[in-house]
N, CA, C and O atoms as a GROMACS GRO file, in nm:
protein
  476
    1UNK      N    1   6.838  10.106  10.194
    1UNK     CA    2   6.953  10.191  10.172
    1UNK      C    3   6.911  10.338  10.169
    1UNK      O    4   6.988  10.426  10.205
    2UNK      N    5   6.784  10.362  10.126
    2UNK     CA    6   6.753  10.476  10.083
    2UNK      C    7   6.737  10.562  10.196
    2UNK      O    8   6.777  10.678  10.196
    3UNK      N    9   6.655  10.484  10.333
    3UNK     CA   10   6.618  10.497  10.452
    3UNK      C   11   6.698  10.557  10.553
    3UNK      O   12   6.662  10.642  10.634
    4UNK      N   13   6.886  10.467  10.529
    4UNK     CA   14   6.981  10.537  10.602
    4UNK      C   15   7.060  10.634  10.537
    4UNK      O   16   7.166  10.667  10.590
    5UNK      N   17   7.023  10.688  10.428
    5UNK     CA   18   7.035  10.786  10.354
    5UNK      C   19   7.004  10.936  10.455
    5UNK      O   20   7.074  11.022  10.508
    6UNK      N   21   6.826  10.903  10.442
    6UNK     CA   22   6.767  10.975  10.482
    6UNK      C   23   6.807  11.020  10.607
    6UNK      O   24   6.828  11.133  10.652
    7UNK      N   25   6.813  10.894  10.662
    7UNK     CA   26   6.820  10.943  10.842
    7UNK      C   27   6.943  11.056  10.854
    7UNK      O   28   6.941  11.167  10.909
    8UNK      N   29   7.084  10.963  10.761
    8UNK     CA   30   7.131  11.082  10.814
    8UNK      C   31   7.164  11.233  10.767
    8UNK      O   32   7.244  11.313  10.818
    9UNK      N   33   7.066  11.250  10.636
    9UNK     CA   34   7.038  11.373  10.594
    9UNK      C   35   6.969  11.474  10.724
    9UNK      O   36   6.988  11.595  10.733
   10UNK      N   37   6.875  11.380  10.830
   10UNK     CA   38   6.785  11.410  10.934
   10UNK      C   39   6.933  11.488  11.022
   10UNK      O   40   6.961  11.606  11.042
   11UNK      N   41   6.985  11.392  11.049
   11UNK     CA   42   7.086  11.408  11.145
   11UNK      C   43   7.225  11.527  11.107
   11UNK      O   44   7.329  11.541  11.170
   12UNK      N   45   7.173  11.605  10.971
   12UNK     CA   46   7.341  11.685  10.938
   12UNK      C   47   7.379  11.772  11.039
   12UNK      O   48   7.489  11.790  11.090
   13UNK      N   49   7.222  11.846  11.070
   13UNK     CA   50   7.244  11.980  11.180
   13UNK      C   51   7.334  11.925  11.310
   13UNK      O   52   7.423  11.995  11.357
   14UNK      N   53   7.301  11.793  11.361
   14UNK     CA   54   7.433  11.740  11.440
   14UNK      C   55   7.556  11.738  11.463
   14UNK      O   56   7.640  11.770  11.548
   15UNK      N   57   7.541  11.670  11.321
   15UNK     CA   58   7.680  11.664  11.277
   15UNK      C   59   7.748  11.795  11.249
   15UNK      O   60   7.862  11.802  11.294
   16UNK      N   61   7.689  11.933  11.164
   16UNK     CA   62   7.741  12.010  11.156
   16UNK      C   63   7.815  12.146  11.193
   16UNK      O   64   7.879  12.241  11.148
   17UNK      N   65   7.762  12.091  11.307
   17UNK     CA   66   7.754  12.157  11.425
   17UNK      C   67   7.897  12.178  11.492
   17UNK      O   68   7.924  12.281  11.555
   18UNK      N   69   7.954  12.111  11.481
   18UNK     CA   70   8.102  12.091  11.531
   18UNK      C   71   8.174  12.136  11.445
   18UNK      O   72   8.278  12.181  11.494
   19UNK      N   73   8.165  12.149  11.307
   19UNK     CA   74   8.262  12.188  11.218
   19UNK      C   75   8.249  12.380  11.234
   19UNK      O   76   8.344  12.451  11.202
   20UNK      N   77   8.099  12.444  11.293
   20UNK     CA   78   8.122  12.530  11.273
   20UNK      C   79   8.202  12.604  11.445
   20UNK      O   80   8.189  12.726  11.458
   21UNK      N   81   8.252  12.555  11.520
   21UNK     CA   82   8.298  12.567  11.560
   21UNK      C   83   8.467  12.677  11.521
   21UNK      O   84   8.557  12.653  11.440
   22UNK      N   85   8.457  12.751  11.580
   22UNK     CA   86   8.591  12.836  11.500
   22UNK      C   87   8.722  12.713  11.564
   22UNK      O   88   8.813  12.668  11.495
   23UNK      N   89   8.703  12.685  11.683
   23UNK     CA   90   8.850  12.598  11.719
   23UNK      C   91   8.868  12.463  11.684
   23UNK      O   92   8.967  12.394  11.706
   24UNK      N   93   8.714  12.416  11.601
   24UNK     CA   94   8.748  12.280  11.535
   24UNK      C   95   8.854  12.217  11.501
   24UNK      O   96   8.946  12.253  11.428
   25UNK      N   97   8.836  12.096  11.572
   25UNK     CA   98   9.024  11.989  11.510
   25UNK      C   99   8.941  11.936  11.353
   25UNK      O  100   8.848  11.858  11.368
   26UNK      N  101   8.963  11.962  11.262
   26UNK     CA  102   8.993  11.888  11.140
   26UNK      C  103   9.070  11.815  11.056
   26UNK      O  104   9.175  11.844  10.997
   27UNK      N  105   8.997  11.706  11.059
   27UNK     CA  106   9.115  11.602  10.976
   27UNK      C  107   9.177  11.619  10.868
   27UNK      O  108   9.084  11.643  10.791
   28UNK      N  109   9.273  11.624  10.806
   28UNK     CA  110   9.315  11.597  10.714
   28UNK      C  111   9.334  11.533  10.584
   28UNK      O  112   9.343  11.411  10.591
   29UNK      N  113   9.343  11.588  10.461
   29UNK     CA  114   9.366  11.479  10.364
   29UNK      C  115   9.435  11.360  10.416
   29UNK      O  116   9.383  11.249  10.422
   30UNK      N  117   9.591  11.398  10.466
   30UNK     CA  118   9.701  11.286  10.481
   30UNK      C  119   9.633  11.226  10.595
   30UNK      O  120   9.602  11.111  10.563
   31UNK      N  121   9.607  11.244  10.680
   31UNK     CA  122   9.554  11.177  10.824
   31UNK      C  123   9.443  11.088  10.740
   31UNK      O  124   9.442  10.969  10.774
   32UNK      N  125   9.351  11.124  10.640
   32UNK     CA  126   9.232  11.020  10.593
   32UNK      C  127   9.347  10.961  10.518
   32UNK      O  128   9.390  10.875  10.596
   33UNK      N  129   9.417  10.959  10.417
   33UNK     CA  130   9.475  10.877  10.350
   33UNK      C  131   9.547  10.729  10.429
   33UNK      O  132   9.543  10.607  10.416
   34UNK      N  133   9.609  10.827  10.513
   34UNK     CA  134   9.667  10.688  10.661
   34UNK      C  135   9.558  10.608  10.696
   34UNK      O  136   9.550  10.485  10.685
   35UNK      N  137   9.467  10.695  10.743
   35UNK     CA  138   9.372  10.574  10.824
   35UNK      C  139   9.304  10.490  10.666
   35UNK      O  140   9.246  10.389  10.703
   36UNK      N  141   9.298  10.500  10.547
   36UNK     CA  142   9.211  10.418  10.449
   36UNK      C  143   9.332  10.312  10.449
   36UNK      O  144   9.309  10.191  10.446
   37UNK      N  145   9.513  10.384  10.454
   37UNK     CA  146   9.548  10.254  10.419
   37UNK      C  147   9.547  10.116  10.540
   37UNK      O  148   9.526   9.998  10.511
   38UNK      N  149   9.580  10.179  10.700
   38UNK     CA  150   9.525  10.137  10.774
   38UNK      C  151   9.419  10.016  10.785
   38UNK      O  152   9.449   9.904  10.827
   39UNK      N  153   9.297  10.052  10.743
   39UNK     CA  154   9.184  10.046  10.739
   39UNK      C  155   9.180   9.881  10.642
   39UNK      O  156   9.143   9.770  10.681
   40UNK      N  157   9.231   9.922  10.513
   40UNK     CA  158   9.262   9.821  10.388
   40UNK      C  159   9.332   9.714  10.441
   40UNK      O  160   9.303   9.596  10.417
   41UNK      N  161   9.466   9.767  10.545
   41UNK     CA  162   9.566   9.633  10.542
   41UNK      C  163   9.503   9.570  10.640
   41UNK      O  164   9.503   9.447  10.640
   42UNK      N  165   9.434   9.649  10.749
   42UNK     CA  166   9.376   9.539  10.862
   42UNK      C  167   9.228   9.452  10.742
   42UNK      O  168   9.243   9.332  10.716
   43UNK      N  169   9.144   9.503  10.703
   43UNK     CA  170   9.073   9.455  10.635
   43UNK      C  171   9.109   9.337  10.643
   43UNK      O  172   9.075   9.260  10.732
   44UNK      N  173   9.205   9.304  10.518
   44UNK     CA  174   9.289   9.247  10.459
   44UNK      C  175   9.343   9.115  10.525
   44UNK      O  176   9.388   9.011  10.475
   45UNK      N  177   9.324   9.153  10.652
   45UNK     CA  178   9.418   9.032  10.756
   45UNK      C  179   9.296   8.990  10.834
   45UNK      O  180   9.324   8.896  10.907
   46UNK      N  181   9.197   9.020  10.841
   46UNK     CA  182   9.037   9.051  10.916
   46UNK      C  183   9.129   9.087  11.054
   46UNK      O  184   9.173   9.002  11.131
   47UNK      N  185   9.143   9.190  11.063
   47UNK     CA  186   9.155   9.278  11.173
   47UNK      C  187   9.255   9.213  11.249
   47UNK      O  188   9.343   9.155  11.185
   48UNK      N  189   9.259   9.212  11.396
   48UNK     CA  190   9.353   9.163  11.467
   48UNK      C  191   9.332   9.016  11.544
   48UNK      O  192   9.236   9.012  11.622
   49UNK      N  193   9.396   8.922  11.534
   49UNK     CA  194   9.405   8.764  11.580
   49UNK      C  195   9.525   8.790  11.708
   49UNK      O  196   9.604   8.881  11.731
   50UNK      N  197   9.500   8.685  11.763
   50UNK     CA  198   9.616   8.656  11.887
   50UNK      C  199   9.632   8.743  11.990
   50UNK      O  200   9.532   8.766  12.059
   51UNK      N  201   9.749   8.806  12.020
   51UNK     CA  202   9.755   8.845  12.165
   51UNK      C  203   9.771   8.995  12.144
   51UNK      O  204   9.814   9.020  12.031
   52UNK      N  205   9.755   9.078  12.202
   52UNK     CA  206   9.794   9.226  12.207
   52UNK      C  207   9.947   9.240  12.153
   52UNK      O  208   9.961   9.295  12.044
   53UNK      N  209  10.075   9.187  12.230
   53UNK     CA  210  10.195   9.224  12.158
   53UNK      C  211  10.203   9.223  12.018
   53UNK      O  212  10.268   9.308  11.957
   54UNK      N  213  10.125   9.109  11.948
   54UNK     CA  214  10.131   9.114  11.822
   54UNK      C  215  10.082   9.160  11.739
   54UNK      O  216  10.128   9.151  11.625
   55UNK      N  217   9.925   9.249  11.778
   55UNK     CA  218   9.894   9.353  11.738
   55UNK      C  219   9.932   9.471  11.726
   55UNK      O  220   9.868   9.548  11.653
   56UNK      N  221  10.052   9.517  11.802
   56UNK     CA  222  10.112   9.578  11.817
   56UNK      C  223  10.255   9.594  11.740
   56UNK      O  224  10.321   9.693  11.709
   57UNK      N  225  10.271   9.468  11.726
   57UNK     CA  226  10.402   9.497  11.603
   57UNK      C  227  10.370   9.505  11.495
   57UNK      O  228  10.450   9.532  11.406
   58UNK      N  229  10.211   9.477  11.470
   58UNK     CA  230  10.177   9.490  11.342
   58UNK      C  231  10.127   9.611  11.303
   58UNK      O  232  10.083   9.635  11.191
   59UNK      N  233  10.134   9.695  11.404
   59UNK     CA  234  10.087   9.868  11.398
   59UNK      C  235  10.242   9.900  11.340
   59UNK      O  236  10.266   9.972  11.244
   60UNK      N  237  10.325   9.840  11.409
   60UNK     CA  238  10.474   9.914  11.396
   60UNK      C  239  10.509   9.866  11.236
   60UNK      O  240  10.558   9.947  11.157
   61UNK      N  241  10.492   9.786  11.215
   61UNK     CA  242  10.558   9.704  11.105
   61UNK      C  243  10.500   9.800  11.003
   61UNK      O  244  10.582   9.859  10.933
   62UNK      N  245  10.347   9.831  10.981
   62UNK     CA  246  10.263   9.901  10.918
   62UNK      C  247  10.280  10.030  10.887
   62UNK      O  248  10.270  10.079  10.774
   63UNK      N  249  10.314  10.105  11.026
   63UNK     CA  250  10.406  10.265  11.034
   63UNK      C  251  10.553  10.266  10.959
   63UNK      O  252  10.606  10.370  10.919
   64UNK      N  253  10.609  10.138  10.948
   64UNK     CA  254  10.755  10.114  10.920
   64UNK      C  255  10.778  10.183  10.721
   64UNK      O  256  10.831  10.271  10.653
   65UNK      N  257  10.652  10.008  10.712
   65UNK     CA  258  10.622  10.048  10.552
   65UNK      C  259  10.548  10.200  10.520
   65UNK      O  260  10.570  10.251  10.410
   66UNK      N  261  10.496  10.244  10.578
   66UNK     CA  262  10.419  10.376  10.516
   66UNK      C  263  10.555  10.465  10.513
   66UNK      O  264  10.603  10.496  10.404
   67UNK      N  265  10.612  10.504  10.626
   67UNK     CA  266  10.725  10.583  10.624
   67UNK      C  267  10.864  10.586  10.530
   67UNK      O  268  10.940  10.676  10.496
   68UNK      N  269  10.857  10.433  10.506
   68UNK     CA  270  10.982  10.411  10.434
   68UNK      C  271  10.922  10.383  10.299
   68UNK      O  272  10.978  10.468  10.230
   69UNK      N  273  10.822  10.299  10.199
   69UNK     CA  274  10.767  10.303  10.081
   69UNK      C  275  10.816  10.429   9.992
   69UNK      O  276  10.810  10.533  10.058
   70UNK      N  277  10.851  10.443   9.894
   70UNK     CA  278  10.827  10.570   9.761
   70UNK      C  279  10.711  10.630   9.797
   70UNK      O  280  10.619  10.572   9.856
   71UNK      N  281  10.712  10.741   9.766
   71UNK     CA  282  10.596  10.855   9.734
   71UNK      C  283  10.611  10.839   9.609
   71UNK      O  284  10.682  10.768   9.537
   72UNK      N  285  10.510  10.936   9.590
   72UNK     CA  286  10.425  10.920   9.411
   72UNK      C  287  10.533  11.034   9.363
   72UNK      O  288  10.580  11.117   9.441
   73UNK      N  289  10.566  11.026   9.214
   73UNK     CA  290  10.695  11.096   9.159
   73UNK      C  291  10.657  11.244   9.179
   73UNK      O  292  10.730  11.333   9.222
   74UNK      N  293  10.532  11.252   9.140
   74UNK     CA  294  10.450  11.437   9.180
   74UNK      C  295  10.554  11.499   9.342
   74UNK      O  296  10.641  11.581   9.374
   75UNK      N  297  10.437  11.353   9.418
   75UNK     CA  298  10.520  11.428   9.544
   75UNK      C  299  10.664  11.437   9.604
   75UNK      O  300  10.694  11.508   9.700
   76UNK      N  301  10.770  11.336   9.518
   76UNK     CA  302  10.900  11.351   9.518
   76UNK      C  303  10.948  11.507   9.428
   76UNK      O  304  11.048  11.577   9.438
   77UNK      N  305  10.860  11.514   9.365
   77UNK     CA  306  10.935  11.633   9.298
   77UNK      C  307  10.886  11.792   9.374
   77UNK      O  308  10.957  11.893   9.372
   78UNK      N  309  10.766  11.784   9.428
   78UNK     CA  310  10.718  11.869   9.503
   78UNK      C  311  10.815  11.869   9.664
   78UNK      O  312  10.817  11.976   9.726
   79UNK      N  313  10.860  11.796   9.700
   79UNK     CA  314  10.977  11.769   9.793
   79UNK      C  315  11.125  11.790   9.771
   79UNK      O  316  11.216  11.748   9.843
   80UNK      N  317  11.133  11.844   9.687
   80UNK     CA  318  11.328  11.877   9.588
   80UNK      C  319  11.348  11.704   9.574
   80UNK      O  320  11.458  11.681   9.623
   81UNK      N  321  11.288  11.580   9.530
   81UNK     CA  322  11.383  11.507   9.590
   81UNK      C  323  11.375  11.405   9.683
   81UNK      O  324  11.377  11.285   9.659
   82UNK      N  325  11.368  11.444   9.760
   82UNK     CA  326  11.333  11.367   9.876
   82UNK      C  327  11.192  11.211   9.880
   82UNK      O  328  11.078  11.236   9.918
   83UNK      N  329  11.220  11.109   9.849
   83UNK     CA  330  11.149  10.997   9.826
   83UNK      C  331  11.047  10.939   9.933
   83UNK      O  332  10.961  10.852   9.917
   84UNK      N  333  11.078  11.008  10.041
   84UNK     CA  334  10.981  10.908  10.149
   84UNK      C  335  10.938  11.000  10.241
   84UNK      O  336  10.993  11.110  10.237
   85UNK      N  337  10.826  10.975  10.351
   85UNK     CA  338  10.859  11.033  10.471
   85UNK      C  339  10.951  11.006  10.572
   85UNK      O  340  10.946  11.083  10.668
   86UNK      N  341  11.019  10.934  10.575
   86UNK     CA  342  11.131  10.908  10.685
   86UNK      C  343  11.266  11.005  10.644
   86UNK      O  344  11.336  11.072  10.719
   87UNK      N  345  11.272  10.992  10.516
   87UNK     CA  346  11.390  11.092  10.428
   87UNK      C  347  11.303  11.254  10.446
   87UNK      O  348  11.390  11.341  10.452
   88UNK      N  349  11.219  11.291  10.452
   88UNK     CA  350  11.182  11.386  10.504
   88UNK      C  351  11.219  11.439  10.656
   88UNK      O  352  11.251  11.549  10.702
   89UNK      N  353  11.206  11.350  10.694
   89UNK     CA  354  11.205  11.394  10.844
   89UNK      C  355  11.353  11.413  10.905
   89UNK      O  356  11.386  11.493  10.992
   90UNK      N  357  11.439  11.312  10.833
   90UNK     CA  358  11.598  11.269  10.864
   90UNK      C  359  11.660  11.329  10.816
   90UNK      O  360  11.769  11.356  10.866
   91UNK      N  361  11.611  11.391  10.665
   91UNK     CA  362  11.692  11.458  10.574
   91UNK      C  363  11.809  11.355  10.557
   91UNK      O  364  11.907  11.418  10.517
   92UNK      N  365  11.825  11.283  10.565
   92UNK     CA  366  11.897  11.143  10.497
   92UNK      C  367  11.872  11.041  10.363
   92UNK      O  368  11.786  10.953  10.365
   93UNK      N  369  11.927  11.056  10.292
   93UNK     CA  370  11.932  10.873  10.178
   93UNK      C  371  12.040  10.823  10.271
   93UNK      O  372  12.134  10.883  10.324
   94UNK      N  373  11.998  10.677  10.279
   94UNK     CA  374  12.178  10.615  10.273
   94UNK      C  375  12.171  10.516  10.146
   94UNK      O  376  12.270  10.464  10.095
   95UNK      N  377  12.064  10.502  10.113
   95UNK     CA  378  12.057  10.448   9.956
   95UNK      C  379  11.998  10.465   9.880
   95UNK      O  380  11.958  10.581   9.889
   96UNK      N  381  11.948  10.404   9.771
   96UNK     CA  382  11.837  10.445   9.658
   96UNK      C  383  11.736  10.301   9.674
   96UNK      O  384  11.660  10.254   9.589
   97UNK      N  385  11.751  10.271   9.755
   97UNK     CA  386  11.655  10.132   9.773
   97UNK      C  387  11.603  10.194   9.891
   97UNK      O  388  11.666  10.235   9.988
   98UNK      N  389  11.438  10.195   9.860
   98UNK     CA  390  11.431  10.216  10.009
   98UNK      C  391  11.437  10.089  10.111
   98UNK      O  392  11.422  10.100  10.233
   99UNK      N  393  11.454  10.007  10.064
   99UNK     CA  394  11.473   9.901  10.195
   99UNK      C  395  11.586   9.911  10.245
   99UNK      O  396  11.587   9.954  10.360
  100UNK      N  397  11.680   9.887  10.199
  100UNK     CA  398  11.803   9.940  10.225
  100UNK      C  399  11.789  10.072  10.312
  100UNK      O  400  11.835  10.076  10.426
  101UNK      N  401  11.727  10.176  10.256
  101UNK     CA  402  11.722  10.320  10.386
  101UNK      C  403  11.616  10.274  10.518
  101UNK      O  404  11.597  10.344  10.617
  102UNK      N  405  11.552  10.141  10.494
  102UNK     CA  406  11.476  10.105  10.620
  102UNK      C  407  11.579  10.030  10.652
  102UNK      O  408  11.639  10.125  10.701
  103UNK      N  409  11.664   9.928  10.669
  103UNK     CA  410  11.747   9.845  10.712
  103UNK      C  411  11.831   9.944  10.765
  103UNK      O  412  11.799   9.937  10.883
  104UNK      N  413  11.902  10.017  10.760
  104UNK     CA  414  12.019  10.151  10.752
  104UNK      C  415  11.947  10.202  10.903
  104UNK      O  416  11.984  10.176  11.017
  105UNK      N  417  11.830  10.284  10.855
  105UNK     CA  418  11.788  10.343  10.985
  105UNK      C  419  11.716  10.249  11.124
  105UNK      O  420  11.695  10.279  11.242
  106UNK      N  421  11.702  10.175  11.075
  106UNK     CA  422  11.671  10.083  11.181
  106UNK      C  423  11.756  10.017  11.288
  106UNK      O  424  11.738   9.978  11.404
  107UNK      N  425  11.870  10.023  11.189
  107UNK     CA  426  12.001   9.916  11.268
  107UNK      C  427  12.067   9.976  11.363
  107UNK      O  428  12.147   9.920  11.437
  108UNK      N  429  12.034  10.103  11.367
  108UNK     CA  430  12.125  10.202  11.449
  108UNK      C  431  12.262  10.193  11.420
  108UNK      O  432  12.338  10.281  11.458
  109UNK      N  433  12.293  10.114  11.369
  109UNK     CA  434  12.466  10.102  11.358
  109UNK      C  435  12.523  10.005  11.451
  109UNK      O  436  12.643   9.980  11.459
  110UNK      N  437  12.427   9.951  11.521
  110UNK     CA  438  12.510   9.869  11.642
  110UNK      C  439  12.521   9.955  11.784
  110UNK      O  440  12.579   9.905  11.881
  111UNK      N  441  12.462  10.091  11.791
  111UNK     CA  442  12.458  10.161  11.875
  111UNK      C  443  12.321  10.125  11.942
  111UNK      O  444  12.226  10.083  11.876
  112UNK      N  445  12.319  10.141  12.044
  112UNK     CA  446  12.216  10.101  12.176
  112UNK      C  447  12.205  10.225  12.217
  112UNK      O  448  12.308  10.262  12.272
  113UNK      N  449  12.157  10.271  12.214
  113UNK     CA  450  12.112  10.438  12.376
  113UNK      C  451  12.048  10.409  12.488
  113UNK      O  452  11.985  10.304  12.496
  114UNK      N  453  12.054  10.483  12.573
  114UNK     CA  454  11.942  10.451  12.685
  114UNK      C  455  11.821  10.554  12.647
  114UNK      O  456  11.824  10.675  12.625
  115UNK      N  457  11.727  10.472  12.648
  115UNK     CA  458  11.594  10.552  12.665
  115UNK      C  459  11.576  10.642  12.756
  115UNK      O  460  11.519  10.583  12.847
  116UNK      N  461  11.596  10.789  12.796
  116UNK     CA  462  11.556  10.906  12.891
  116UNK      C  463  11.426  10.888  13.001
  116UNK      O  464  11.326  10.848  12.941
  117UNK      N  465  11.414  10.898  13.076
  117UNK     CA  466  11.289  10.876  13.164
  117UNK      C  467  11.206  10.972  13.134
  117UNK      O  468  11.242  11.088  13.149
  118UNK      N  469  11.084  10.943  13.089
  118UNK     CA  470  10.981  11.065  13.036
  118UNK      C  471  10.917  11.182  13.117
  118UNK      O  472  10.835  11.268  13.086
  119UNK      N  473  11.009  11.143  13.272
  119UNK     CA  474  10.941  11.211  13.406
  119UNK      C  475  11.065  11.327  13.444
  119UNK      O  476  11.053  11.401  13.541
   0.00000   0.00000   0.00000
């Protein structure tokens, strides 16, 4: 343990190298917080089983809960209010449950759109 300690004490000037960069991309608190919970729920499931589509709804399903879940009361009150990131972004409640405000925004109402061509 002590060994890969060392090495990559050997290796900082590498690494540090990029941070001193003036146009460096740096991560974020919130961006590390996402990827640990990320990180935990795949853990959790040992990573991904079966076919690609279903790895894939399980990214969505995952984005669903982070967005719609409570924030911590600090950061509701540091927000006027506002309980989630999806209620951030929508500037909407339609309830005080957030499942209910995930069911609500999800359903569209029964409305369909057409998707725009990205070209």
């Amino acid at each position: 343990m002590q060994s890969h300690t060392l090495d990559l004490c050997e290796k900082r000037k590498r690494f540090s190298r990029s941070d001193e960069h003036p146009r460096a991309h740096r991560t974020s608190n919130l961006v590390d917080r996402l990827m640990r919970f990320l990180n935990r729920a795949y853990f959790n499931v040992h990573y991904f089983h079966g076919t690609l589509a279903s790895a894939e709804l399980r990214v969505r399903a995952l984005a669903l809960l982070w967005n719609f879940c409570p924030s911590s009361p600090m950061t509701v009150r540091k927000q006027h209010g506002q309980a989630c990131p999806a209620e951030r972004l929508n500037g909407k409640r339609y309830a005080d449950n957030w499942l209910e405000n995930l069911l609500a925004s999800g359903s569209m109402n029964g409305l369909r759109g057409y998707q725009q061509n990205p070209l």
